[in-house]
Each structure stands twice: as structure tokens, then as C-alpha cells.
C-alpha positions in Angstrom: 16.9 143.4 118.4 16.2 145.7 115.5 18.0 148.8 114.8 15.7 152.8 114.5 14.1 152.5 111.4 16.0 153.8 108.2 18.7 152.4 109.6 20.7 149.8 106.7 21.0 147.6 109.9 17.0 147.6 110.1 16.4 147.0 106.5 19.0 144.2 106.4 17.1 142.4 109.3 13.5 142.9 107.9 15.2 141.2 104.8 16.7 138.4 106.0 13.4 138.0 108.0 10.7 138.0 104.9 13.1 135.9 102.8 13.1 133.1 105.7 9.3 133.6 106.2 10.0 134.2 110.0 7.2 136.4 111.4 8.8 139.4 113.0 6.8 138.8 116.7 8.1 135.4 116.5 12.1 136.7 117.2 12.3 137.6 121.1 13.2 141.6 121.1 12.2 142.0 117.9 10.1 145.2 119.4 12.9 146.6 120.7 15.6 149.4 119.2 19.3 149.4 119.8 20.6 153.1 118.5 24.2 151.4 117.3 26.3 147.7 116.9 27.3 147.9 120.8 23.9 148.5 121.8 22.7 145.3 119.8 25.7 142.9 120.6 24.8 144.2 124.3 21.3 143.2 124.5 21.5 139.9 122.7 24.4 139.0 125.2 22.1 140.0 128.3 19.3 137.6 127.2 17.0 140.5 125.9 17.2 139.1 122.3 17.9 136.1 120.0 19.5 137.8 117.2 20.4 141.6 115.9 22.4 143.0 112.9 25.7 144.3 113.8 29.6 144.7 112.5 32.0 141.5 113.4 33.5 143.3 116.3 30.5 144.5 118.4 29.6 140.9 118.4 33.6 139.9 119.5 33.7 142.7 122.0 30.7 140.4 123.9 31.9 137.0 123.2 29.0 136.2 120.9 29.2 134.2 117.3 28.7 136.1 114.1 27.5 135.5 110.8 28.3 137.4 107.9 25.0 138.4 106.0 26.6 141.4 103.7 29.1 143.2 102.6 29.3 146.6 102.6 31.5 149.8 100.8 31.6 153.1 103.0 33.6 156.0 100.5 34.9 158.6 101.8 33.4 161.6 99.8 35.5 165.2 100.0 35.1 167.8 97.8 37.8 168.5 94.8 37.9 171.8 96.5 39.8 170.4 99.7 41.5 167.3 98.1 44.4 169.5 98.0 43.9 171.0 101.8 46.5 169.3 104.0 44.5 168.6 106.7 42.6 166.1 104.2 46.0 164.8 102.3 47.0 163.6 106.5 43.3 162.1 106.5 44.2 160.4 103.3 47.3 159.4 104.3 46.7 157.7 107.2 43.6 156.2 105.8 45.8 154.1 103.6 48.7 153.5 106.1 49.8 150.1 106.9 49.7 150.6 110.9 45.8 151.9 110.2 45.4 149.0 108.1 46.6 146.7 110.6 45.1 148.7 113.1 41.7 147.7 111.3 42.8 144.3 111.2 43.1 143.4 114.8 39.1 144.7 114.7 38.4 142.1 112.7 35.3 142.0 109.4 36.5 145.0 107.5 38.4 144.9 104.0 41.0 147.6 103.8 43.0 146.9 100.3 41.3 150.0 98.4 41.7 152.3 101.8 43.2 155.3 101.5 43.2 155.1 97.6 41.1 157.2 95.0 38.2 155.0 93.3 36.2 157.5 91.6 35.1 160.9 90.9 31.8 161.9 90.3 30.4 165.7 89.6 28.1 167.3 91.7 24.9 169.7 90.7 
């Protein structure tokens, strides 16, 4: 089961495919397109494909194995003009929060030590 195309999901697939030489027809559901995780971990667990890419709890929330292929950073980008705002300093907050860290935790496949914490700056224009 492939994810729409553009999708990091899709391109992650189509990699892992090339690199073991697998033709793409040759992985049952291939053709079809799941629009999210749930939607992949669903159709692999009804039978209507071998494999799809998807996080560590879609494939828990059906009961089916996983296997890490990547690691991935999501930032949270805001703009210096609201850093300050204290709707985003809550967001911020509770973003690095032990009970949202634990929270993430029970989830399972996600790395929280930097959450809630600046990493960078960049400049925009």
C-alpha cells in the first residue's frame, strides 16, 4: 500500500523498493493509495496489502509488526513575531512537558528529548 504521491511516505517506499530491486507490480496493493498511517496499517491488516510505510503506532493500533526504516525531525516553525504571544508560549510549554512527553511515550516510535526546546533560528526573505 503506497501513500498519494509527494507524500515522504511514498518516496520512502519507492526507495526502499529500487534499492532491493523489488519491481513495484510485484508487492500486492502496490496500486493502491492510503491518504494517512491508519489508512495503510488498516489495509495491510485486512489482507489488501503486504507492506505500507507508516509511524510505529498505526501499525500497534492493528496488531501488526513494524520495522523502522527512518528517522525523521518535524520543527515546529513560528514566527519571532508570535514567539512572545501567550497563546504560543502555552503551545511551547506543553510541548516540552513531561505528562506530553510521557503522553508521547505510551504512543510509542517518537523521540521527544529536544521537544518543547528552541534548536535554531533561521531568517526569512
Amino acid at each position: 500500500m503506497q501513500r498519494e504521491p509527494g507524500a515522504g511516505a511514498h518516496k520512502l517506499l519507492e526507495q526502499a523498493l529500487r534499492a532491493k530491486k523489488v519491481p513495484p507490480g510485484a508487492v500486492r496493493g502496490h496500486g493502491g493509495v492510503a491518504l494517512g498511517h491508519m489508512e495503510v496499517a488498516q489495509a495491510i491488516a485486512m489482507g489488501a496489502a503486504d507492506a505500507g510505510i507508516a509511524i510505529r503506532s498505526a501499525a500497534a493500533a492493528f496488531g501488526l509488526g513494524f520495522i523502522p526504516l527512518a528517522v525523521e525531525r518535524f520543527d515546529l516553525v513560528i514566527p519571532r513575531a508570535l514567539a512572545t504571544d501567550p497563546r504560543v508560549e502555552r503551545l511551547v510549554d506543553m510541548l516540552g512537558s513531561r505528562d506530553f512527553r510521557r503522553e508521547l511515550d505510551t504512543v510509542g516510535g517518537y523521540i521527544t528529548y529536544e521537544s518543547g526546546h528552541q534548536v535554531g533560528e533561521t531568517r526569512s526573505g
